[in-house]
MIKOLRO-981646 format. One record per residue (C-alpha): residue in three letters; residue number from 0; x negated, y negated, z negated. Coordinates in nm, 4 decimals, always signed. Layout:
// MIKOLRO-981646
SITE  residu  num        px        py        pz
SITE     ALA  NUM         X         Y         Z
...
***
This chain:
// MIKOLRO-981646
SITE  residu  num        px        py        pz
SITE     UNK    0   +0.4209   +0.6082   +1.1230
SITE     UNK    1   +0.6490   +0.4811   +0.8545
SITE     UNK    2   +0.7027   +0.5376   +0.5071
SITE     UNK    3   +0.9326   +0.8227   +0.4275
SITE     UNK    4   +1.1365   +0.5152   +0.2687
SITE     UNK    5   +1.2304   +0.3133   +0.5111
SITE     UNK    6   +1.2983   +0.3423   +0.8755
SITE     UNK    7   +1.0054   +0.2431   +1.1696
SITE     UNK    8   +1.1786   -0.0754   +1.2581
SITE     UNK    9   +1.1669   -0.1945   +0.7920
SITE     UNK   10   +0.8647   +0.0180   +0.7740
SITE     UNK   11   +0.6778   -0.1928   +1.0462
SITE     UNK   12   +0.8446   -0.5302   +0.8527
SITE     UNK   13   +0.6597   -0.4354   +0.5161
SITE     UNK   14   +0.3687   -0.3490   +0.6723
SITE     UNK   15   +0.3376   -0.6783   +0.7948
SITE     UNK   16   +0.4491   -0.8394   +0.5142
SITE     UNK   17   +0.2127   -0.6497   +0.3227
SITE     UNK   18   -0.0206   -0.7492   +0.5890
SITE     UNK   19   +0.0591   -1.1341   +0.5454
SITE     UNK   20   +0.0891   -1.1160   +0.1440
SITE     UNK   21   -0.2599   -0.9134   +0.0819
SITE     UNK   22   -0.4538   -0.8993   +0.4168
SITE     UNK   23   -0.6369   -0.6416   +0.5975
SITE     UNK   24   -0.8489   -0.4441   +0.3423
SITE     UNK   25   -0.7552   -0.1562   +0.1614
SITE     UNK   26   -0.7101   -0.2006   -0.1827
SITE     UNK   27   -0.8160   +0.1508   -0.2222
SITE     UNK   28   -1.1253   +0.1956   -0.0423
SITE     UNK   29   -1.1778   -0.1723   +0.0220
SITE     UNK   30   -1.2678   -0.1075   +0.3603
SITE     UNK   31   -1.1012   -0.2895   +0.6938
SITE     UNK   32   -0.8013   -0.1599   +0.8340
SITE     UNK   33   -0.8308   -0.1498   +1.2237
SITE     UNK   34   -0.4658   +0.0061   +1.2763
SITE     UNK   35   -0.1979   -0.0378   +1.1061
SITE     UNK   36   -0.1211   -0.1545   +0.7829
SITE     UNK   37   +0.0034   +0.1352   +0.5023
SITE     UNK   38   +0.1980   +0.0101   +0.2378
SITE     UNK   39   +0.0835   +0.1354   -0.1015
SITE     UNK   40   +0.2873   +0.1157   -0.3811
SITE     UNK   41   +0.0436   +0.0413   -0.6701
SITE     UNK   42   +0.2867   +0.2432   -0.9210
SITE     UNK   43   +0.4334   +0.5148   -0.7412
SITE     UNK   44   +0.8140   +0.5581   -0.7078
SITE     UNK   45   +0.8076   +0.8547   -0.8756
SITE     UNK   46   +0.6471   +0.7233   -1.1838
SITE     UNK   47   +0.8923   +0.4191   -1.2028
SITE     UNK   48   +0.7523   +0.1853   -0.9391
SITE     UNK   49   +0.9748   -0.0332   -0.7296
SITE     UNK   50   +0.9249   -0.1614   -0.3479
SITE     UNK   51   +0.8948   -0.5294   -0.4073
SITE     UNK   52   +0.6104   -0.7096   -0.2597
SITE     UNK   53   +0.4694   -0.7538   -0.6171
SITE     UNK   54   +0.3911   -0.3532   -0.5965
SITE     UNK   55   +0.2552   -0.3095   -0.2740
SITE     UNK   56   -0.0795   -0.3371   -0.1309
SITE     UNK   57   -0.2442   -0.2820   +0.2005
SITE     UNK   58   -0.3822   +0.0857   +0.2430
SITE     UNK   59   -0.5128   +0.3148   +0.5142
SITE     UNK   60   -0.3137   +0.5942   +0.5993
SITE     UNK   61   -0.5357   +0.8008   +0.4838
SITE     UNK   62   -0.6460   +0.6623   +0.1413
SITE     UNK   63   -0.2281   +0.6300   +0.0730
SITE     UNK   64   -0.1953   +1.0076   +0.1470
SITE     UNK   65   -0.4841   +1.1228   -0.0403
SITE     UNK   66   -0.3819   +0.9195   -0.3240
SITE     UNK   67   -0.0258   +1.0553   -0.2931
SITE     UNK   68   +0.1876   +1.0058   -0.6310
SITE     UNK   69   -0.1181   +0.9464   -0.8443
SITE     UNK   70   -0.1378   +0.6345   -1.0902
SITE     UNK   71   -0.3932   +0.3819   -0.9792
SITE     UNK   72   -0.7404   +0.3808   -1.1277
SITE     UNK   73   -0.7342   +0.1418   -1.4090
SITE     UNK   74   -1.0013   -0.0993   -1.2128
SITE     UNK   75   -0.7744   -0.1429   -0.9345
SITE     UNK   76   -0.5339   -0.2228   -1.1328
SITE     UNK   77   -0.7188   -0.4824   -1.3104
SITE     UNK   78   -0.9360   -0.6012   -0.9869
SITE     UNK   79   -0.8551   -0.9088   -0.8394
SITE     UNK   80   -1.0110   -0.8640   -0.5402
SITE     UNK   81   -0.6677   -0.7933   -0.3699
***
């Protein structure tokens, strides 16, 4: 499913670039992604965050819903385990 933001055939492109740039573990749960790849934007568009590559990170589906428009724990955003 793709990102409200873009349509399936960018969605599935920024997944895998996502994908490419970061890997498959989510930078939220830091667990292995067996589907696909959810791009997370590590500051949320609604709090000023933009869609470059530099602000995304590979999620599950799930752990980007539940997250939703929250800010990022400070540790992940700190962590350089991405």
């Amino acid at each position: 499913m793709a990102s409200g933001r873009w349509n399936k055939r960018q969605g599935d492109e920024v997944a895998r670039l996502v994908e490419l740039t970061y890997g498959r573990v989510c930078w939220l749960c830091n667990l292995p992604i067996d589907g696909r790849v959810s791009p997370d934007h590590v500051i949320p568009v609604s709090l000023g965050g933009g869609d470059s590559i530099d602000n995304l990170r590979p999620s599950h589906e799930s752990c980007n819903k539940r997250r939703q428009a929250k800010p990022a724990p400070a540790p992940l955003l700190t962590s350089t385990r991405w």
